[in-house]
N, CA, C and O of each residue as an XYZ file, in Angstrom:
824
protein
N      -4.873     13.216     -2.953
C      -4.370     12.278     -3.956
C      -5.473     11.965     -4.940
O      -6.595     11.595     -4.595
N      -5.067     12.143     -6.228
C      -6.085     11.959     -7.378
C      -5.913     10.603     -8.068
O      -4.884     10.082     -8.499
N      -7.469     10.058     -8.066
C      -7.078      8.127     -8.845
C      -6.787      8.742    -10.369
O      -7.287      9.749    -10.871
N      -5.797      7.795    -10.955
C      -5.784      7.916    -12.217
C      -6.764      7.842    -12.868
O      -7.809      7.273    -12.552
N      -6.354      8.821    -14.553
C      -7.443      9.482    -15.244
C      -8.044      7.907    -15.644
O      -7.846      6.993    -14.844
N      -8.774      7.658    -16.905
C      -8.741      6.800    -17.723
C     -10.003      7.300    -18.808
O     -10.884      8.117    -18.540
N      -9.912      6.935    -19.446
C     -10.212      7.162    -21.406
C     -11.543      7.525    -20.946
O     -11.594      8.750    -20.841
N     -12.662      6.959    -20.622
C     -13.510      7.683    -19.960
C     -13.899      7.598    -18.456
O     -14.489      6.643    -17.948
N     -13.483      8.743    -17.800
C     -13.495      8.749    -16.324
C     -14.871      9.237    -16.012
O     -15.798      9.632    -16.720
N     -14.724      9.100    -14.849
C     -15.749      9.560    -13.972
C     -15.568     10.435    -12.754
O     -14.592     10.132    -12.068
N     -16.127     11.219    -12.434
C     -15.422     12.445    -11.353
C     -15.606     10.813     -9.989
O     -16.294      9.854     -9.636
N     -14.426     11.568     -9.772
C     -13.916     10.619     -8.404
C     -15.115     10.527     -7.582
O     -15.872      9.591     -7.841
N     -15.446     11.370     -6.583
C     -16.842     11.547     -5.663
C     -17.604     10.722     -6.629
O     -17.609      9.496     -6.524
N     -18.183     11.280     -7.471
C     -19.344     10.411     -7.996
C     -19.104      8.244     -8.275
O     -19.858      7.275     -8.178
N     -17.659      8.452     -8.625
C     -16.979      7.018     -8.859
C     -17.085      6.412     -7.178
O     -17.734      5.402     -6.908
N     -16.442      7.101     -6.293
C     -16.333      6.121     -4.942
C     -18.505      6.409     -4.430
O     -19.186      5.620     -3.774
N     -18.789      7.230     -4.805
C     -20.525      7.062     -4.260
C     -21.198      6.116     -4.956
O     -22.329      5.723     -4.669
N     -20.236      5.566     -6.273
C     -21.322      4.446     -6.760
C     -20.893      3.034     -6.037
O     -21.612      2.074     -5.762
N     -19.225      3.260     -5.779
C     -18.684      1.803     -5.397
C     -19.207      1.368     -3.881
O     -19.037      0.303     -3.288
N     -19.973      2.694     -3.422
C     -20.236      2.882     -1.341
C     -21.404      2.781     -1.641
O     -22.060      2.442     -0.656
N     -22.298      2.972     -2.971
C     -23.913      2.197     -2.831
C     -23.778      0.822     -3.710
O     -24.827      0.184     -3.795
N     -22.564      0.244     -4.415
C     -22.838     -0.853     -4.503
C     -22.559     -2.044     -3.387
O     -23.133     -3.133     -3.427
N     -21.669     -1.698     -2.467
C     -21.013     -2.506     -1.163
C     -21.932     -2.272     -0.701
O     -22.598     -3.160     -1.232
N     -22.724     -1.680      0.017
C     -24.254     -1.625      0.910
C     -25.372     -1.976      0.093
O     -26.276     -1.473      0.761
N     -25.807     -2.383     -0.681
C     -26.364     -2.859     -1.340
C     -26.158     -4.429     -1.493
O     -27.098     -5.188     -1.257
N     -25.143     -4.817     -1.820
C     -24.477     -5.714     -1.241
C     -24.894     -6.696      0.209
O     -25.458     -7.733      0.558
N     -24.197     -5.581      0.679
C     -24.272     -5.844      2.220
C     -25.570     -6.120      2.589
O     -25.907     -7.031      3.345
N     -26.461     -5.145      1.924
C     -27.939     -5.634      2.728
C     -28.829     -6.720      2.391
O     -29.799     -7.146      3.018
N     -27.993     -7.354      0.533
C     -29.040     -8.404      0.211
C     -28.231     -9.804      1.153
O     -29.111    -10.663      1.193
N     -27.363    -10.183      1.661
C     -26.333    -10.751      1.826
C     -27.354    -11.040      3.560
O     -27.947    -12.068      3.887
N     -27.247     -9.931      4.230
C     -27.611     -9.806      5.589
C     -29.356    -10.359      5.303
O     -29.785    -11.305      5.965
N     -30.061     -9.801      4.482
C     -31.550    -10.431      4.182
C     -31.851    -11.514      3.869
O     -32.939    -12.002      4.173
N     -30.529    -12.412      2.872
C     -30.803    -14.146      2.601
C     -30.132    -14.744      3.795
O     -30.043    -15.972      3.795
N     -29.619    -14.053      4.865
C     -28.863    -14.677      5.834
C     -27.510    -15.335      5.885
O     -27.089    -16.270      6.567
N     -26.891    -14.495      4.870
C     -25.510    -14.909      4.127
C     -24.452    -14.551      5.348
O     -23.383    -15.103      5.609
N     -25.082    -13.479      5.988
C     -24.234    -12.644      6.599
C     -24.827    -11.945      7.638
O     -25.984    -11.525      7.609
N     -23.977    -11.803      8.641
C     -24.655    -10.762     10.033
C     -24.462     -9.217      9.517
O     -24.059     -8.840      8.417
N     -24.903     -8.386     10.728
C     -24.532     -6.782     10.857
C     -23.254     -6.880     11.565
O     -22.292     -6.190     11.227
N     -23.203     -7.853     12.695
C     -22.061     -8.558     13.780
C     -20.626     -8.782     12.832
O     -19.502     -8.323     13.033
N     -21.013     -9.477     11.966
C     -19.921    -10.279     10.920
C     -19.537     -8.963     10.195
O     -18.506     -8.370     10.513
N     -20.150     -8.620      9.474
C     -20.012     -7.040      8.817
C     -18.883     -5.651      9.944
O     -17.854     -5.046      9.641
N     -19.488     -5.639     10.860
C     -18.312     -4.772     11.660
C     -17.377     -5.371     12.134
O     -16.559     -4.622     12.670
N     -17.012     -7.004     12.185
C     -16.138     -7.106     12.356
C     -14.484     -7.187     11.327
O     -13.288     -6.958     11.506
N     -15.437     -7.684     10.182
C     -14.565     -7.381      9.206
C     -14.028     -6.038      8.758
O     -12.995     -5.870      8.110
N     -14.855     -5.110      9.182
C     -14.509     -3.812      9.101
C     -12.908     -3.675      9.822
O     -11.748     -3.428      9.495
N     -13.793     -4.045     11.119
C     -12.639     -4.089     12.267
C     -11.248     -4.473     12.241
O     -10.213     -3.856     12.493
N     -11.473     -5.555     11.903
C     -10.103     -6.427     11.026
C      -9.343     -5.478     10.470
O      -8.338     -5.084     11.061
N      -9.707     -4.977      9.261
C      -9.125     -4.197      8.132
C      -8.891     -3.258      8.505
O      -8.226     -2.583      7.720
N      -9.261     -2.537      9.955
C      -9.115     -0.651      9.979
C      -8.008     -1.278     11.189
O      -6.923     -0.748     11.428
N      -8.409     -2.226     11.725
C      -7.407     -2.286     13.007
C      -6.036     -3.201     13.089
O      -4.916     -2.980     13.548
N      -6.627     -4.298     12.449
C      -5.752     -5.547     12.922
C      -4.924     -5.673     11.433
O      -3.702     -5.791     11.525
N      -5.400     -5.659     10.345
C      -4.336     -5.386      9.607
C      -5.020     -4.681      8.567
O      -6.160     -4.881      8.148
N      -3.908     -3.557      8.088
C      -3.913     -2.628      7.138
C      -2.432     -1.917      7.539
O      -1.537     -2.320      8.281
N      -2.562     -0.641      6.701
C      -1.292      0.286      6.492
C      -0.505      0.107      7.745
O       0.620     -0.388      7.675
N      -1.320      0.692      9.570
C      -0.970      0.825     10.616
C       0.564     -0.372     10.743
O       1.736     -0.188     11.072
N      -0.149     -1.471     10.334
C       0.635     -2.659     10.496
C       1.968     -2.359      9.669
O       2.753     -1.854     10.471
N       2.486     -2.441      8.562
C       3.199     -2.101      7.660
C       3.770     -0.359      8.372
O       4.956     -0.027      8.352
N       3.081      0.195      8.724
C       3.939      1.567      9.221
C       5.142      1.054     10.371
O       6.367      1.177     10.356
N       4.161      0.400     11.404
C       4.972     -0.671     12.721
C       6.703     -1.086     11.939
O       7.864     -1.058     12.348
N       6.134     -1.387     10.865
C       7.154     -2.587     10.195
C       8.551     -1.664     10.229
O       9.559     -1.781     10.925
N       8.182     -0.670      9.157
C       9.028      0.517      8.587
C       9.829      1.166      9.639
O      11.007      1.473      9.460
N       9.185      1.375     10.745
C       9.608      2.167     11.716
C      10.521      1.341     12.739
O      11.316      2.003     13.406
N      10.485      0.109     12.903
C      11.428     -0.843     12.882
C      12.465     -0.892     12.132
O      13.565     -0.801     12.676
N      12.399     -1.009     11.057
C      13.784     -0.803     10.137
C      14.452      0.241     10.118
O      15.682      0.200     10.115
N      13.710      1.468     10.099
C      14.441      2.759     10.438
C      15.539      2.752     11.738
O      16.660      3.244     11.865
N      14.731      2.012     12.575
C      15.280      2.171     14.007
C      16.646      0.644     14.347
O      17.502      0.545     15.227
N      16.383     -0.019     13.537
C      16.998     -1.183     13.595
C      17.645     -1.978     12.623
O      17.095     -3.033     12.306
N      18.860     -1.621     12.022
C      19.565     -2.027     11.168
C      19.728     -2.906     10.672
O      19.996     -2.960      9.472
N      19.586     -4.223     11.684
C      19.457     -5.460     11.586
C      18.089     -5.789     11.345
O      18.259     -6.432     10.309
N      17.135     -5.812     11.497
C      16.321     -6.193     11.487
C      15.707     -5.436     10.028
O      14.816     -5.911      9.324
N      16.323     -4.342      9.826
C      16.160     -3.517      7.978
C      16.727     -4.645      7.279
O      15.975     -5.159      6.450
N      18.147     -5.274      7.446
C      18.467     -6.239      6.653
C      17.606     -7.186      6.604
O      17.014     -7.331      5.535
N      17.251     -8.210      7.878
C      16.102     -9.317      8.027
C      15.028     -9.079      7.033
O      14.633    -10.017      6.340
N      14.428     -7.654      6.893
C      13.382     -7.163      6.193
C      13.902     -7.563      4.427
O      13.156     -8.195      3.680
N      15.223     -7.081      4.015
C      15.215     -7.198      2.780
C      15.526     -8.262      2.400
O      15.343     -8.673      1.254
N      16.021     -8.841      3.268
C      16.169    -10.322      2.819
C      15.285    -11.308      2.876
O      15.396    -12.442      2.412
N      14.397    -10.834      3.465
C      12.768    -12.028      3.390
C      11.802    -11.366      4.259
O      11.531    -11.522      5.450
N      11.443    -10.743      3.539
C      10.189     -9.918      4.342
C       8.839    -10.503      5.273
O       8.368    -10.048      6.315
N       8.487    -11.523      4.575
C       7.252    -12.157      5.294
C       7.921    -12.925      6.670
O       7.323    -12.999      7.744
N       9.319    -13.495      6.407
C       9.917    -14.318      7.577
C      10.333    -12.587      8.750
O      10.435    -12.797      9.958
N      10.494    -11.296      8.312
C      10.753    -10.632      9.010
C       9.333     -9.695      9.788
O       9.388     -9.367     10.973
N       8.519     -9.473      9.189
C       6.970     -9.171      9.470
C       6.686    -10.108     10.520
O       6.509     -9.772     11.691
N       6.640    -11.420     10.042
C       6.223    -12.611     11.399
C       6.808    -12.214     12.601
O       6.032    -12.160     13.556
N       8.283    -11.846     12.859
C       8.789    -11.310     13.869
C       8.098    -10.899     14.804
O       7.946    -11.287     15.962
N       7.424     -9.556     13.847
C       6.537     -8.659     14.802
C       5.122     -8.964     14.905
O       4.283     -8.128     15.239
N       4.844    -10.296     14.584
C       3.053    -10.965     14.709
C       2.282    -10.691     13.737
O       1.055    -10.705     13.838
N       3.214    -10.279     12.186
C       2.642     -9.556     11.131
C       2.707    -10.626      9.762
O       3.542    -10.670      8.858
N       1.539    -11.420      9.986
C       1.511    -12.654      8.781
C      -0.004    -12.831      8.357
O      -1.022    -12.470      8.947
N       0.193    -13.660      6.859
C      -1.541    -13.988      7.145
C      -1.488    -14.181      5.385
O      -0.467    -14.048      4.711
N      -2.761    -14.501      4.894
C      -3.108    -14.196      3.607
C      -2.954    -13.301      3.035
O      -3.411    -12.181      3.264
N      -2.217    -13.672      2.109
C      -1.643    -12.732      0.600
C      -0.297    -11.905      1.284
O      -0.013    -10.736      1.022
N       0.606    -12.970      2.402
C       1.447    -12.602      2.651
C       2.347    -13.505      2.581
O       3.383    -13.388      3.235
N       2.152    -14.416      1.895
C       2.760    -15.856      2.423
C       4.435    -15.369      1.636
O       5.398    -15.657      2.347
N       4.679    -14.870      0.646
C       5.757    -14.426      0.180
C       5.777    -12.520     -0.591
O       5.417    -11.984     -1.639
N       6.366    -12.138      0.585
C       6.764    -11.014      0.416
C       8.115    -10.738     -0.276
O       8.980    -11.592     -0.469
N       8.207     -9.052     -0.728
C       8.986     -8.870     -0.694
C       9.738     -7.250     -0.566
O       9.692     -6.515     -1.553
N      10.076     -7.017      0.072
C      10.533     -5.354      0.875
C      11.509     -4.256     -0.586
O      12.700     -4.387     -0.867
N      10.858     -3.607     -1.020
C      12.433     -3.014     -1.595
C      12.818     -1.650     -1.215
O      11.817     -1.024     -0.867
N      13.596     -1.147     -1.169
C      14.062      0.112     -0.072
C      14.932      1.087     -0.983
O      16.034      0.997     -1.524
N      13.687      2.308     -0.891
C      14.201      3.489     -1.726
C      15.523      4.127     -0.974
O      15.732      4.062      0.237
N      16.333      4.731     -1.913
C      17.314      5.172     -1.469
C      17.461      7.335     -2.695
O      16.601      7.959     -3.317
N      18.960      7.627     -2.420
C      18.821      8.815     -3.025
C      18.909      8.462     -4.301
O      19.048      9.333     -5.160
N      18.834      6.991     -4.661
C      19.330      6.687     -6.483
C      18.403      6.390     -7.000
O      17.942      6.883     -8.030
N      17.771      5.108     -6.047
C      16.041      4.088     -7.010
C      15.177      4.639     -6.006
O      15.324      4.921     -4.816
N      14.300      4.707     -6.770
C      12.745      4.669     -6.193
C      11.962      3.628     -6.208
O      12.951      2.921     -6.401
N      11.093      2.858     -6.185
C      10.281      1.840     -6.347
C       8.775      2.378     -6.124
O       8.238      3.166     -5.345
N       8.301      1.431     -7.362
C       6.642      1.588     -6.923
C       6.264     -0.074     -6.915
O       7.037     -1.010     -6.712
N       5.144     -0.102     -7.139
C       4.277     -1.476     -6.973
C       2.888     -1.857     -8.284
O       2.067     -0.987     -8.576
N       2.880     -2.292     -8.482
C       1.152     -2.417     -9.512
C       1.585     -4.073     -9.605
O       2.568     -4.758     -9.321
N      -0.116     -4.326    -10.326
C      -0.106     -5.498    -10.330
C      -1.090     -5.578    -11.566
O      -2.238     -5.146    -11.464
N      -0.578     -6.187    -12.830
C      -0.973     -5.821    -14.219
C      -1.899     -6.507    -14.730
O      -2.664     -6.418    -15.690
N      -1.611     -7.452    -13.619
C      -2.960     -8.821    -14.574
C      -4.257     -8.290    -13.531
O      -5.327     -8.445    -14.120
N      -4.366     -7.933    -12.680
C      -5.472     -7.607    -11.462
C      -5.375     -7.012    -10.247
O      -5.631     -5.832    -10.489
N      -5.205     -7.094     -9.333
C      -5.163     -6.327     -8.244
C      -4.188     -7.023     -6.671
O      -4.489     -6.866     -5.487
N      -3.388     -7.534     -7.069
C      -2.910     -8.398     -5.984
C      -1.833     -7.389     -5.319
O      -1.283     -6.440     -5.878
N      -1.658     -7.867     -3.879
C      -1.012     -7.017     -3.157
C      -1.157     -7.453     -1.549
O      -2.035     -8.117     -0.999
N       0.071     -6.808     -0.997
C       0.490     -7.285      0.561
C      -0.718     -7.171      1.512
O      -0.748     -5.942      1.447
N      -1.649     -7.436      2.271
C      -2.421     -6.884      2.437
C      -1.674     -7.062      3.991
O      -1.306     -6.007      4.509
N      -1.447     -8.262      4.708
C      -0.708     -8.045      5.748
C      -0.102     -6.461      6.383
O      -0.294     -5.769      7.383
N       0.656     -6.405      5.241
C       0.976     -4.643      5.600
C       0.592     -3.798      5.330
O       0.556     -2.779      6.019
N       0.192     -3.930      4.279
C      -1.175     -2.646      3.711
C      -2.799     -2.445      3.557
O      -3.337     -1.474      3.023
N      -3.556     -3.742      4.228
C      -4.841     -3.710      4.130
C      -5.500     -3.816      2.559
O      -4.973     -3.876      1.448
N      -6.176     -3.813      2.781
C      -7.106     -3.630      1.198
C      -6.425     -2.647      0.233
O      -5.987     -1.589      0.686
N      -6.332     -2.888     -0.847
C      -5.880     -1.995     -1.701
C      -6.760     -1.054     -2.152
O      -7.955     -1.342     -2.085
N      -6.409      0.107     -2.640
C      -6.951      1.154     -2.523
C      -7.984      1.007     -4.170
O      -7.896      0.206     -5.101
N      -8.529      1.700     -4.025
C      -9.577      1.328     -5.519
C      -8.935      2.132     -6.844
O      -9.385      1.956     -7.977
N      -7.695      3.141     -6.514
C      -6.787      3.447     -7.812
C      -6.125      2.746     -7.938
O      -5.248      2.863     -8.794
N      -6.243      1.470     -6.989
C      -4.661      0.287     -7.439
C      -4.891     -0.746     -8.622
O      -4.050     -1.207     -9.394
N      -6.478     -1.024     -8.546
C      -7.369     -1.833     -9.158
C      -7.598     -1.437    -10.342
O      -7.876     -2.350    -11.120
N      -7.577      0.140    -10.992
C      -8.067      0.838    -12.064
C      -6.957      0.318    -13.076
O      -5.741      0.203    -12.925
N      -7.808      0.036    -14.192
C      -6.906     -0.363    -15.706
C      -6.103      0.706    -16.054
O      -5.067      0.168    -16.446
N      -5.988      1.727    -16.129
C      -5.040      3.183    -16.002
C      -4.242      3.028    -15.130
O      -3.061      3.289    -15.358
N      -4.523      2.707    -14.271
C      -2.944      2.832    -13.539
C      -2.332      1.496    -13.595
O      -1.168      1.394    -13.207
N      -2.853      0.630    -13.955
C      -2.158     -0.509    -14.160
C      -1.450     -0.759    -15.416
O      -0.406     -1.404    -15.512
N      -2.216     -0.092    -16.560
C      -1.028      0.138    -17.422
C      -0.125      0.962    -17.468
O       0.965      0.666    -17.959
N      -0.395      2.213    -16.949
C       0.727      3.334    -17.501
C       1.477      3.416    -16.114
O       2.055      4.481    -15.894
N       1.528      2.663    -15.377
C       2.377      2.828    -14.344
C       3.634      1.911    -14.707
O       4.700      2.117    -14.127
N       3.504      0.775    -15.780
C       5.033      0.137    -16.046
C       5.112      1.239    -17.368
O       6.296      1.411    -17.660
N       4.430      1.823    -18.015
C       5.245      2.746    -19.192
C       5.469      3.882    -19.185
O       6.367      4.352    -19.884
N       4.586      4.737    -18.261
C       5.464      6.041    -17.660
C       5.103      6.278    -16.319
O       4.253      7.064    -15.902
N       5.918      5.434    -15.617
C       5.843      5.436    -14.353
C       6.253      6.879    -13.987
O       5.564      7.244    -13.034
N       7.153      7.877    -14.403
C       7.495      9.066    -13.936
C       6.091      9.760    -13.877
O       5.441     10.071    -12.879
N       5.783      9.927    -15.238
C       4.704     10.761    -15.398
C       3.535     10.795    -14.289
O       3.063     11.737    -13.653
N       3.246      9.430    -14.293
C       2.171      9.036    -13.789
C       2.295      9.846    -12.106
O       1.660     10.857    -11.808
N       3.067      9.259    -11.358
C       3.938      9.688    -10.278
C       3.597     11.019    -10.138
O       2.824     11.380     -9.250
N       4.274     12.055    -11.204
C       3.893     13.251    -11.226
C       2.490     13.735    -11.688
O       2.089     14.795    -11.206
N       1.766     13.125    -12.499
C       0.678     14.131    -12.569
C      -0.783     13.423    -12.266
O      -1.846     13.920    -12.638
N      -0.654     11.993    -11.418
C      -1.665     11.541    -10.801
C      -1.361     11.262     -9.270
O      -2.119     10.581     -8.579
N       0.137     12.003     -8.654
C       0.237     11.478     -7.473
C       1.015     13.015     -6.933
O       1.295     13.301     -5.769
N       1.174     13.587     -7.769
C       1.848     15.054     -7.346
C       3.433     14.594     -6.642
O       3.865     15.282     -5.717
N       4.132     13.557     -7.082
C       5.169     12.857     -6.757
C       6.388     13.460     -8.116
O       6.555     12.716     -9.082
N       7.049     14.628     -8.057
C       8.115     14.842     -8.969
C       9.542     13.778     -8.599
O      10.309     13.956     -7.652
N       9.614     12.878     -9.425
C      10.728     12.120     -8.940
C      12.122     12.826    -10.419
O      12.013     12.582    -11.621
N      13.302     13.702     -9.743
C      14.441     13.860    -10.556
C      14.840     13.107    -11.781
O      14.800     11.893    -11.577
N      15.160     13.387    -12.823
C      15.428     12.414    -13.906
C      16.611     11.772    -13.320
O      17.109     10.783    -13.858
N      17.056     12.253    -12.309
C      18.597     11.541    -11.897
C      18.525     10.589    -11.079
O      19.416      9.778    -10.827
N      17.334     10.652    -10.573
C      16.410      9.321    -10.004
C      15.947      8.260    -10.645
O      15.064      8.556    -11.450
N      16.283      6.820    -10.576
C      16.135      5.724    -11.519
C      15.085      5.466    -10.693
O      15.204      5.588     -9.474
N      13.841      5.048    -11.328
C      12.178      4.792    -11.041
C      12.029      2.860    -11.442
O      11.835      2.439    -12.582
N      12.157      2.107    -10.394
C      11.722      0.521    -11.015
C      10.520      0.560    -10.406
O      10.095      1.061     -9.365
N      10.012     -0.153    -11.387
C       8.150     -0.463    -11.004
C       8.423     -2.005    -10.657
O       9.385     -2.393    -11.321
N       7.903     -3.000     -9.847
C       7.639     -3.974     -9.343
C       5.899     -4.756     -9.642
O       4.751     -4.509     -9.273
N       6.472     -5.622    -10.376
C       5.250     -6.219    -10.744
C       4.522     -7.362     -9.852
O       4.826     -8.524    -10.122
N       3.608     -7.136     -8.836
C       3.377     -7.871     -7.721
C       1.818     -8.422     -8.391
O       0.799     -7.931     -8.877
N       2.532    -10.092     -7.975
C       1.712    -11.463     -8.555
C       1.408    -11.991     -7.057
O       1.870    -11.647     -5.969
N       0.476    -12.937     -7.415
C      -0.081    -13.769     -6.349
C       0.920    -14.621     -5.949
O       0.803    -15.222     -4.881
N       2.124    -14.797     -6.818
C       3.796    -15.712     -5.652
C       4.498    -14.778     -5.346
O       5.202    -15.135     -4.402
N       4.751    -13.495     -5.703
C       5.443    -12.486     -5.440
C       4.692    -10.985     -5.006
O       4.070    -10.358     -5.864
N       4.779    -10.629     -4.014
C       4.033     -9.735     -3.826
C       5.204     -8.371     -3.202
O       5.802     -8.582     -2.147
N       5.335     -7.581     -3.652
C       5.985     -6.465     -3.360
C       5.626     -5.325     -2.451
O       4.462     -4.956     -2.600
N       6.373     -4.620     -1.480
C       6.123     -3.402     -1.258
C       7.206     -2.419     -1.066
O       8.285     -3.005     -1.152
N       7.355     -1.105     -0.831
C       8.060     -0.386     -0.314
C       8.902      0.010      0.914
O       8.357     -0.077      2.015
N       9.578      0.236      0.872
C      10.529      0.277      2.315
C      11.053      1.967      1.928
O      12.178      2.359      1.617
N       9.824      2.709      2.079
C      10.525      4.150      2.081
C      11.777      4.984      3.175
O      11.844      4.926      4.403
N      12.358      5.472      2.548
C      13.181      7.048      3.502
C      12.537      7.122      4.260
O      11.308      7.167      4.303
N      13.802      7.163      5.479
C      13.371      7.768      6.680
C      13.250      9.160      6.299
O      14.197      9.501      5.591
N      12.166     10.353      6.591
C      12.474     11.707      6.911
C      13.771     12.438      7.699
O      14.279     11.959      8.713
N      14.095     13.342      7.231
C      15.181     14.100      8.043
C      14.231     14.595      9.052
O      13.024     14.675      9.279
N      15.933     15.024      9.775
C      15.044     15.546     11.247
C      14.156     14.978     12.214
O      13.335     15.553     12.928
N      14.501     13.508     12.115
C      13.543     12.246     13.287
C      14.885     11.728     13.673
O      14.765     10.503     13.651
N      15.789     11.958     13.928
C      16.796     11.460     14.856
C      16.651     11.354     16.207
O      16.803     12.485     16.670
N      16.391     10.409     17.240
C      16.164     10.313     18.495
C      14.307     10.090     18.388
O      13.676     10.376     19.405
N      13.758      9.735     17.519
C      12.389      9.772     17.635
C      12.047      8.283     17.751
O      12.764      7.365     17.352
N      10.595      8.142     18.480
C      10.949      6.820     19.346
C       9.865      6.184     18.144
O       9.174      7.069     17.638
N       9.633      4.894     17.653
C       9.045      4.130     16.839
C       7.646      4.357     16.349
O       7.282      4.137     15.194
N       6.881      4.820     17.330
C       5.273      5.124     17.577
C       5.924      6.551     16.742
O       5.626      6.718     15.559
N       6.546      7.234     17.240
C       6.570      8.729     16.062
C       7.011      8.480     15.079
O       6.783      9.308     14.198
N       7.651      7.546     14.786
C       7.989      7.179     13.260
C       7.237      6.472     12.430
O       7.413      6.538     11.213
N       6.319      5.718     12.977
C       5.075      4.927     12.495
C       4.076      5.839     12.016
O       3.551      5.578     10.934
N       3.680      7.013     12.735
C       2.836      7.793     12.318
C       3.149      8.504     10.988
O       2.280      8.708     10.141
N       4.332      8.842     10.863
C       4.985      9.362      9.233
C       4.701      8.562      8.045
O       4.872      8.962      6.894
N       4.242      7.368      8.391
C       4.500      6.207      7.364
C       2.850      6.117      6.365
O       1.753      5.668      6.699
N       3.234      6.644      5.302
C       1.414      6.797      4.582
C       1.586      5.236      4.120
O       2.636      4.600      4.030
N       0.276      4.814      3.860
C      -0.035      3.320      2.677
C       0.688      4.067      1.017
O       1.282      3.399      0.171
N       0.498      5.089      0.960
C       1.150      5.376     -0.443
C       2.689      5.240     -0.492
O       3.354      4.656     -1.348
N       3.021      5.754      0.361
C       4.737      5.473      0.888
C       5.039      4.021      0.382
O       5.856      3.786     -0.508
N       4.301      3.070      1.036
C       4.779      2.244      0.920
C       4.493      1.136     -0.475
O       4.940      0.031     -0.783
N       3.365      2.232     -1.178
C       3.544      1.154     -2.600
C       4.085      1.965     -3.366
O       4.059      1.725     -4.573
N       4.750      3.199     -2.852
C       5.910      3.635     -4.121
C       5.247      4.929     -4.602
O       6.043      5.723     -5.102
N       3.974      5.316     -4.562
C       3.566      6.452     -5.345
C       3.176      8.116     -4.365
O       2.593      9.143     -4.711
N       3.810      7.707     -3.108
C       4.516      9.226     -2.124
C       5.512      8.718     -1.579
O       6.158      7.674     -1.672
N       5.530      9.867     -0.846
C       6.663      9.928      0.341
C       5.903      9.711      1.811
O       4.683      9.555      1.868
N       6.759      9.719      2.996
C       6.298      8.865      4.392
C       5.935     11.110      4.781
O       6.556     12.034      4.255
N       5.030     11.195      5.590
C       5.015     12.811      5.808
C       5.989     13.330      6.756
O       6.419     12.841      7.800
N       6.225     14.343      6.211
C       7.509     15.249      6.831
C       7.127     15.679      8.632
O       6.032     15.950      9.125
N       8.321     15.613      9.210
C       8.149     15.759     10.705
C       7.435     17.528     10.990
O       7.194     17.920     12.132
């Protein structure tokens, strides 16, 4: 997956090696004035790789796939349906689920800055944050889709972009894959990418 271009880019590798020596850099003046542990530092890691990010939000999906009722619970108030499954917290306090079908698609951006579910999706990814994709994702959301996400969506496919604010925060409720009929939740969780669910892929094929 390629971050969007912008007016003057920077080769990706070289862009995420400056943002991974400015966070450690960071990190080490922080840990030297005593702002911060090495302890505190992996645990926050921890947090984010384990306790909540995408994994969490895959859980979610794979529930709804499997549970009809509880797909409705989801679209009808997502953060009250996440809690269900022990899935709440900051920058979740109001969700909201929308669920691609063979007609709409949905994506996600957030135009004024970078806000987003993190409950179900962890940290946002550093192309979510980029001024390029935050503009041209409400004005050619197709394009974009296709030639920064390798995502061809049909012209017969209606594309809504979702503008997720700090009271409204949006995500995806992608397609189940064909051919997972009888597949038990844990195999359906694993299909479920973080891109899936802000709209700019699909969940991976069985």
């Amino acid at each position: 997956m390629n971050a969007p271009n912008t007016a003057q880019s920077v080769p990706a590798a070289d862009h995420q090696a400056q943002i991974a020596a400015r966070v450690k850099a960071i990190e080490s003046l922080m840990i030297e004035k005593g702002l911060m542990t090495t302890a505190a530092v992996d645990r926050f890691a921890e947090i984010y790789e384990n306790e909540v990010g995408p994994q969490l939000g895959a859980k979610v999906v794979a529930n709804a796939w499997t549970d009809p009722q509880f797909r409705e619970r989801l679209l009808d108030n997502a953060s009250t349906a996440c809690a269900e499954l022990g899935i709440s917290g900051l920058q979740g306090e109001d969700m909201v689920a929308v669920e691609n079908t063979d007609q709409v698609r949905h994506a996600i951006v957030c135009t004024l800055c970078s806000c987003y579910p993190w409950p179900v999706l962890g940290l946002p990814p550093n192309w979510y944050k980029e001024p390029a994709y935050r503009a041209r994702m409400v004005r050619e959301p197709r394009t974009v889709l296709r030639d920064e996400f390798g995502l061809d969506v049909p012209d017969s496919v209606e594309i809504r972009v979702w503008d997720t604010s700090s009271e409204m925060r949006y995500w995806v409720l992608p397609q189940r894959p064909a051919g997972t009929d009888g597949w038990s939740e844990e195999q359906l969780a694993a299909l479920v990418t973080r891109e899936s669910m802000i709209g700019v892929g699909d969940p991976e094929q069985p």
